[in-house]
C-alpha positions in Angstrom: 31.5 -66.8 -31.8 33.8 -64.2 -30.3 35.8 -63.6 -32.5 33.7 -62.2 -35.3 32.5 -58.4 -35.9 29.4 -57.4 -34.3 26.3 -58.6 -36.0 23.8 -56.1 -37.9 20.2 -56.9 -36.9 17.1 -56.3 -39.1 14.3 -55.1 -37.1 11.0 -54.1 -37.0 11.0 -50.5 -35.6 7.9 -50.8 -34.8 8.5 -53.3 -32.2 11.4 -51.6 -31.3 9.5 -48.7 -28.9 12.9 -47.2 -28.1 14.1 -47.3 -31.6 11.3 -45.8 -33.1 10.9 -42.7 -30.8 15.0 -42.3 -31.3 14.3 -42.3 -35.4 11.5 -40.1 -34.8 13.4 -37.7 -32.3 16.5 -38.2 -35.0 14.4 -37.0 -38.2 12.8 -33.6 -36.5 16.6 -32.9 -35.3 18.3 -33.8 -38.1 16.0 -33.6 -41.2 16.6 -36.6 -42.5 16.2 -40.7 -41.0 19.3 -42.4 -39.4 20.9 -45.4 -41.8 21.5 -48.0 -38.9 21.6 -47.5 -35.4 24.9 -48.8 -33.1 24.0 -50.2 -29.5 26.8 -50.9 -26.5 26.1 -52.3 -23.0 27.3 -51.0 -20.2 28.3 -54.2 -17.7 28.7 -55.0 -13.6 31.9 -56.8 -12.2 30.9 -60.0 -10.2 34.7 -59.8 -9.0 38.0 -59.2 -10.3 38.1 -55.0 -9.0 41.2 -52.5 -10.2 43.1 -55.7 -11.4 43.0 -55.8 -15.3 45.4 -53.7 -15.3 47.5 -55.4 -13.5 47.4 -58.1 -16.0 44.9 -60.2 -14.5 41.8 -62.1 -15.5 38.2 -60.3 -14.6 34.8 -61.7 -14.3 32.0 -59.2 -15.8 28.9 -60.0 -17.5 27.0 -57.2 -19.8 23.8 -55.3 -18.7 20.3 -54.7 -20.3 21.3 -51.1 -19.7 23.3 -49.7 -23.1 24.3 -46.7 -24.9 22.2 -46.5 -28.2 23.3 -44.0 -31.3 21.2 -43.6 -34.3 23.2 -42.8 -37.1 23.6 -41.1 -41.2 26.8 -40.8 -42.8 26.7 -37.3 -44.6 29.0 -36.0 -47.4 30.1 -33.2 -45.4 33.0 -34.1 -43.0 31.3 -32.8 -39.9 30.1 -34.7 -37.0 27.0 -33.4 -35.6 26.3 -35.2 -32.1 22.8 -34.6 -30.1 22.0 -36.1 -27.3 17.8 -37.5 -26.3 18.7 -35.9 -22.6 19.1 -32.7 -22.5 21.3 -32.1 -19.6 24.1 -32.7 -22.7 24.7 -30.0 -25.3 25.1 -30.4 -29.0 28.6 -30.6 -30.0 29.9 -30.4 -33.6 33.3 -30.6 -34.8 35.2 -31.5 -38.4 36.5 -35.4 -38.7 40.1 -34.1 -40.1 40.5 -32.2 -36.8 40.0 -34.3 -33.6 40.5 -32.8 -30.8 40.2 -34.5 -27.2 39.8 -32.2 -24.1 41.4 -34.1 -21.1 40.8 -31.3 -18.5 37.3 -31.2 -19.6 35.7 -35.2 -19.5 32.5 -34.0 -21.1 30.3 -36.3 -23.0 31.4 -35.9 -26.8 35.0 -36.1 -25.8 34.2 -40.2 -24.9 32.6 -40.5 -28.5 35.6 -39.0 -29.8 38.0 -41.2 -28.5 36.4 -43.8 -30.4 35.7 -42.1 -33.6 39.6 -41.1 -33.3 40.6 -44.9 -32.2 38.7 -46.2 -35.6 39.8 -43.5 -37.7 43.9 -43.8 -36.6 43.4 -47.8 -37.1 42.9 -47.6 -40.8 44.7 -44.6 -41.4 41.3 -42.3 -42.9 42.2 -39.5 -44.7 38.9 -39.0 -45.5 36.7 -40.5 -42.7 32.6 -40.0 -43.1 30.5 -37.0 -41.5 27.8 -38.4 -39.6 24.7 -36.9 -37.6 24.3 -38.9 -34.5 21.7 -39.0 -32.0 22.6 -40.7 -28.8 20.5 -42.3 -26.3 21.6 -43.7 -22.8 20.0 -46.0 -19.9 23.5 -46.4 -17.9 23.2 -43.9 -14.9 26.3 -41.9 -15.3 29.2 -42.1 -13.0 27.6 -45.2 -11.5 30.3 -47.8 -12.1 28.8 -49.2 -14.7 30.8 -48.1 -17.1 28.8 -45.5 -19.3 32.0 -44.1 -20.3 33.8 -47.1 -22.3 30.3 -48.2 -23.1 30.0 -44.7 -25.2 33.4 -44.9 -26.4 32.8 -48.6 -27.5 29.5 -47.5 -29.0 31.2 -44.5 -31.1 34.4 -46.9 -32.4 30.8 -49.7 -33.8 29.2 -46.3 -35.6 32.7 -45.2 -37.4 33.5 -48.2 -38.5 30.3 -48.8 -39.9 29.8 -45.9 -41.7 33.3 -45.6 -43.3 32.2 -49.5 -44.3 35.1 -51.0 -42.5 35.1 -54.3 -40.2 36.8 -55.3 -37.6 36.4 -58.7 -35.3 34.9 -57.8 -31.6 38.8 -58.3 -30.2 40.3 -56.3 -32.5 37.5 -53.3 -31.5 37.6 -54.0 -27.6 41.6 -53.6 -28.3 41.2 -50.7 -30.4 38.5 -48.6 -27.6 41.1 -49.7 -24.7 43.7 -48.0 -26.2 41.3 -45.0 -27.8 40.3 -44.5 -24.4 43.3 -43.3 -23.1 42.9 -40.1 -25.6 41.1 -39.1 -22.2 43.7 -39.8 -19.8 42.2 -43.1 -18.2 44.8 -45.9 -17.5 42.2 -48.4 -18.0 42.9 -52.3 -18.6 40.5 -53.0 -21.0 37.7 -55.4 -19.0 35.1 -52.8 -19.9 35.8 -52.5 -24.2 36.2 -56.8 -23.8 33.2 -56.9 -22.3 31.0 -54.5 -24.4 31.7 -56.5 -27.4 32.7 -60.3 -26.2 29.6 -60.6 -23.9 26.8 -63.1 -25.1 23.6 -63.2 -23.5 22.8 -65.9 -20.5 26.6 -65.9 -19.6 29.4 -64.1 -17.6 32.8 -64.0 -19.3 36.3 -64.9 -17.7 38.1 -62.3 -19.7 41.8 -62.8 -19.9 44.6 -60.6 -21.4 47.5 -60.7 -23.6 46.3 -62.5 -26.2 42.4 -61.1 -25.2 40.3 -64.3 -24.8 36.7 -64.6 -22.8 35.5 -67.8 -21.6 31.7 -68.3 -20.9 31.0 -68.4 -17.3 27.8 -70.0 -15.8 26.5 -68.3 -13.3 24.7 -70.6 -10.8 20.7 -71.6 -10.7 18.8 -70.1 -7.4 20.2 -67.0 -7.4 19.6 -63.1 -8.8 22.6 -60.2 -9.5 21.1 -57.2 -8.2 22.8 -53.6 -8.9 22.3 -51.2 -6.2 23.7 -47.6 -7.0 25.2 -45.6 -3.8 24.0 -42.6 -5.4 27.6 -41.2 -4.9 28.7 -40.3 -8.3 32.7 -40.8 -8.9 34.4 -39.7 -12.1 37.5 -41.7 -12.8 38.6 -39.3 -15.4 38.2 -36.4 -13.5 40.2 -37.4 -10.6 43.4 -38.8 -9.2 42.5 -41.9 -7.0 42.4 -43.9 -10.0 45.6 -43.4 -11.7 47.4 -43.1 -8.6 46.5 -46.9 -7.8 47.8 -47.8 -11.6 50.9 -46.1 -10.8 51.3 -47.6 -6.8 50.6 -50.9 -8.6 53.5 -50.8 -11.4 55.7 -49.3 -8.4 55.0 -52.4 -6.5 55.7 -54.1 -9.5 59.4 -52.7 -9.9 60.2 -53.1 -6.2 59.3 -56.8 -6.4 61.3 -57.5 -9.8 63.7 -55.9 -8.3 64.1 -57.6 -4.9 64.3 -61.1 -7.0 66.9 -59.6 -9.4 64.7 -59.4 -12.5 65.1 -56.7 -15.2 63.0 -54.7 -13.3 63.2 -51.4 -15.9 61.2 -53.8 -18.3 58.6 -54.6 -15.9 55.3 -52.9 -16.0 52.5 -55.3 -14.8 52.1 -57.4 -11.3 51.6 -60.4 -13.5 54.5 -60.0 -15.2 56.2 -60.6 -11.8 54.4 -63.9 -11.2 54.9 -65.0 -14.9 58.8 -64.6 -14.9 59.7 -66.0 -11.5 57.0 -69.1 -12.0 55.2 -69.0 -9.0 51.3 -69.4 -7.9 49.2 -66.6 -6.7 49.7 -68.0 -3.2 53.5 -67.5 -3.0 53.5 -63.7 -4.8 51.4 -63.2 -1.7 54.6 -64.4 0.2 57.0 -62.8 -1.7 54.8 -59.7 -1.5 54.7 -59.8 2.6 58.9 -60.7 2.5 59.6 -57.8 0.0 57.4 -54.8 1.0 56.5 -53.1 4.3 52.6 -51.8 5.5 54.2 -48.1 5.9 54.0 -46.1 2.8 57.0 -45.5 0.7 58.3 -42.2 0.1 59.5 -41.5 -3.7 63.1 -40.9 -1.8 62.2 -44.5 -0.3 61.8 -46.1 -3.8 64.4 -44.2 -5.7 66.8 -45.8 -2.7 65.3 -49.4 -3.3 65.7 -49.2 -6.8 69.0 -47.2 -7.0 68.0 -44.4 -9.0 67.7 -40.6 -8.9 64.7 -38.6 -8.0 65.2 -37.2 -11.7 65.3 -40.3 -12.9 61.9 -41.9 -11.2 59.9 -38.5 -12.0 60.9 -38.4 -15.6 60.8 -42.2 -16.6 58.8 -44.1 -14.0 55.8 -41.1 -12.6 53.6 -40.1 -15.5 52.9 -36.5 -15.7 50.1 -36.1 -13.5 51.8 -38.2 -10.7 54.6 -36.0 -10.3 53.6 -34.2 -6.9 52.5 -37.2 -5.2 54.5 -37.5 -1.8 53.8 -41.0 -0.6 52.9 -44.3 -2.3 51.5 -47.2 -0.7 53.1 -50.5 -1.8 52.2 -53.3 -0.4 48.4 -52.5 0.1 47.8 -52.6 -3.2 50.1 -55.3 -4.6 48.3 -57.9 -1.6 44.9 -56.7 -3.1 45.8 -57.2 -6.7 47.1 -60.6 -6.0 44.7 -61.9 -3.6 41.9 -60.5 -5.9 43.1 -62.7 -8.7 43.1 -65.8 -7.1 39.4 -65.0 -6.3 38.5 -64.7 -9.5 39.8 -68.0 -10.9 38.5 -69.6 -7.2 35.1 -67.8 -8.6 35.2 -69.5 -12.4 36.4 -72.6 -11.0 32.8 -73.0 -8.5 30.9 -71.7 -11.3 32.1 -74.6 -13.8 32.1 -77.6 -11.0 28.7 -76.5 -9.5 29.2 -78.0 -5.9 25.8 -78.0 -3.8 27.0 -74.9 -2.0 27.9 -73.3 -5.1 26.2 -69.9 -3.7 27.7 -69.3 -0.5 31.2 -70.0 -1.6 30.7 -67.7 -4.1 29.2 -65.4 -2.0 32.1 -65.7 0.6 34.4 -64.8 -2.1 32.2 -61.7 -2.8 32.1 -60.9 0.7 36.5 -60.9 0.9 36.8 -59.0 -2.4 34.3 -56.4 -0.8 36.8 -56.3 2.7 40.2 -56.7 0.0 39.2 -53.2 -2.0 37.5 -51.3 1.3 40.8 -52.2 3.4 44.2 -52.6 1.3 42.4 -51.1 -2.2 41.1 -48.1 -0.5 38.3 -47.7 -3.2 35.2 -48.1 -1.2 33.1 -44.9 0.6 31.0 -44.9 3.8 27.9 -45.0 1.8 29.5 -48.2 -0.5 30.4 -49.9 3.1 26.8 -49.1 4.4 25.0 -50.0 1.1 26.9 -53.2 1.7 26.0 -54.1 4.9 22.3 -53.4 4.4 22.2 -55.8 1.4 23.5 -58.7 4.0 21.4 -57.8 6.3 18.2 -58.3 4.0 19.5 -61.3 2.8 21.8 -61.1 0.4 24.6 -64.3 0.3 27.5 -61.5 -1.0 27.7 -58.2 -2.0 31.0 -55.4 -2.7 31.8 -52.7 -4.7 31.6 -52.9 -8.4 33.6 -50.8 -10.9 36.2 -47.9 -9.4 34.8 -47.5 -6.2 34.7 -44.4 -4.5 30.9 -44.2 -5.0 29.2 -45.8 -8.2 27.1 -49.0 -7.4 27.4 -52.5 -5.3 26.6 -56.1 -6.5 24.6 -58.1 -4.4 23.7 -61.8 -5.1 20.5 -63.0 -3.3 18.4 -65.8 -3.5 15.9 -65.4 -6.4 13.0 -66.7 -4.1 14.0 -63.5 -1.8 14.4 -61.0 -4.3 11.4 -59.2 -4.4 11.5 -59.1 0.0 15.1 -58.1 -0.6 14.6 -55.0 -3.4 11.6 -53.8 -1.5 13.7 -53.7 2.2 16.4 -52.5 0.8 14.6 -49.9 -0.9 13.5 -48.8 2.1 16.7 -49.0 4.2 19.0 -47.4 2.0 16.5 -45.0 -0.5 13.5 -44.1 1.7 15.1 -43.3 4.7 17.5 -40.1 2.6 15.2 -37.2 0.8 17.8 -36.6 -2.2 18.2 -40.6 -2.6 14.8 -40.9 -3.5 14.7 -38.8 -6.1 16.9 -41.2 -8.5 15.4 -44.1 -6.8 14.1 -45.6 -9.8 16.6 -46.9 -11.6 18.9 -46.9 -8.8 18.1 -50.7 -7.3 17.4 -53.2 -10.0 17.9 -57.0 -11.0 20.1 -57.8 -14.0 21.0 -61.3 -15.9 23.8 -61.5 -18.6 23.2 -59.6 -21.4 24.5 -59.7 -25.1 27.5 -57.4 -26.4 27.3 -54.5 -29.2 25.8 -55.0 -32.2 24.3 -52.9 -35.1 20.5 -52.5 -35.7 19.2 -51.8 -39.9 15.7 -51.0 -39.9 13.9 -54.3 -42.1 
């Protein structure tokens, strides 16, 4: 059930080939043999892009690839954090003195956000040390969210080793908000998932009260994760937060227009929830209200009858405040129309027509178009990867995660999929020298995999 704390695990470590090279990696770094290990999965949108945040419902399911810690709570208050690749350098720092470097999105800083998130939630005046030993399959900057996966990961091994609990809501609510130590507007899909997913099902994941309902992904066909090989850092740049902020702008403009308290809105849902209306007619509203050409802050501040000092200081967050132009209606069409595809999505998936797949595959297909074209989140290579995953058979395929690089979703036909990797493979990997080199685990099939738990050795 959901809404219980993430299960502890005996196993057999020596069934457990990855576990037991972590322990053995663990005790000639550490001296000693890790407690309990803590293991997160990363996961891939089917669809439902940039629009949690907005307020609406997404539709992820977990993936086999994870963020895996090995952990001993030590006496001293020091956390010692080592990583199996190499690429990432020790980091140690005291547990009374957390500090998060937002300029800086290095690796430890994500496992601090949750150790913080954990820490702050019950108030720890005296929170464990631990040495910790971390271990990821999620290729990095991919889109498949290695980030909140490590964050959600590092929130499972504080809590257990300061011997508190938590249900899985409560800790994908905690990590959303931990998260933003970092400066990420996030919505939370990622943390819901990481903990709420179940294996052999997708999850409808709503918000405001956070609920996930199993969805059943149709028989006949394979999700297959491409990676563009473009890496994008949401952190480290603007594109992200800029849409979170164009979004709650939309959102004002539209209260506004229909005399709501628009001061008090935040959220394009919000909008649809106090004036009543379907998806449909905010789509209406949204073409009566705003205009294609982008809004100047002079523009808004005239629409909404406040002072340039007023929308900087209490509207603009801090890293928004040189921004010149803002566009509007783009962005509140996408969010909208992506929402309805969602819930068009979950509704196929439960009533199982006969052409289950290619409607589903259509709807793929127009979120894809939605976030290339009034989103603006896609790249050439995305676009191209795209295309090449139709073209070798694929029913639909977009853009999963941010955008602006990361990976693609594809879902093909399960008696083509081993036609469709190896073409694929060929068109998109072969044919480019550097893309080749990260091949391997850059094109793979994935089913629905089960949320964070906690491993004890038996």
């Amino acid at each position: 059930m959901a809404g219980d704390s993430p299960s502890a695990l005996p196993v057999q470590l020596v069934e457990q080939p990855r576990l037991q090279k972590l322990k053995e990696m663990f005790i000639s770094k550490f001296g000693s043999a890790p407690k309990f290990y803590a293991r997160a999965p990363g996961r891939v949108n089917l669809i439902g892009e940039h629009i949690d945040y907005c307020g609406y419902a997404v539709l992820p399911m977990a993936i086999e690839q994870d963020i895996l810690i090995a952990v001993d709570p030590v006496q001293t208050q020091v956390v010692q954090l080592a990583n199996t690749n190499s690429s990432y350098l020790d980091f140690s720092t005291s547990v009374n003195n957390i500090q998060i470097n937002k300029t800086k999105p290095q690796w430890h800083n994500y496992f601090l956000c949750g150790l913080k998130g954990i820490q702050e939630h019950f108030g720890l005046n005296n929170p464990t040390g631990m040495n910790c030993l971390l271990d990821g399959t999620i290729p990095p900057s991919s889109g498949l969210s290695s980030s909140s996966a490590l964050v959600c990961c590092a929130g499972l091994v504080t809590l257990r080793a300061n011997g508190k609990t938590l249900s899985k809501v409560e800790l994908a609510e905690i990590c959303t908000k931990s998260e933003r130590y970092i400066g990420t507007e996030g919505g939370g899909m990622d943390q819901s998932i990481s903990f709420l997913a179940e294996e052999g099902t997708a999850k409808l994941i709503e918000f405001s009260p956070l609920r996930a309902t199993d969805v059943r992904l149709p028989s006949g066909a394979t999700f297959v994760i491409a990676n563009s090989c473009v890496e994008m850092n949401k952190a480290a740049t603007s594109h992200y937060n800029i849409r979170v902020m164009e979004c709650r702008l939309a959102t004002k403009l539209l209260s506004k227009s229909k005399g709501l308290e628009w001061r008090k809105m935040l959220r394009l849902h919000d909008v649809q929830t106090k004036l009543g209306v379907s998806l449909e007619e905010m789509l209406t509203i949204v073409e009566e209200v705003l205009h294609p050409e982008p809004y100047s802050a002079e523009e808004i501040c005239k629409c909404l009858g406040i002072s340039l000092e007023e929308l900087r200081s209490q509207i603009l967050s801090q890293n928004m405040q040189d921004v010149s132009t803002f566009k509007l209606y783009q962005r509140a069409k996408h969010v909208y129309s992506e929402a309805a595809r969602v819930l068009e999505f979950q509704k196929i998936c439960s009533e199982a027509p006969a052409n289950a797949l290619q409607l589903l595959g259509e709807l793929m297909k127009q979120s894809h178009i939605s976030c290339r074209e009034m989103y603006e989140c896609s790249c050439p290579e995305l676009d191209r990867l795209v295309d090449i995953c139709l073209q070798f058979g694929a029913i639909g395929s977009r853009l999963t995660g941010a955008g602006w690089g990361g990976c693609t979703v594809s879902m093909v036909p399960t008696d083509k999929l081993n036609t469709f990797l190896k073409n694929v493979k060929k068109a998109y990997y072969q044919m480019d020298g550097q893309r080749l080199a990260v091949e391997n685990n850059s094109l793979f099939a994935t089913k629905p995999g089960r949320g964070a738990l906690v491993f004890v050795e038996a």
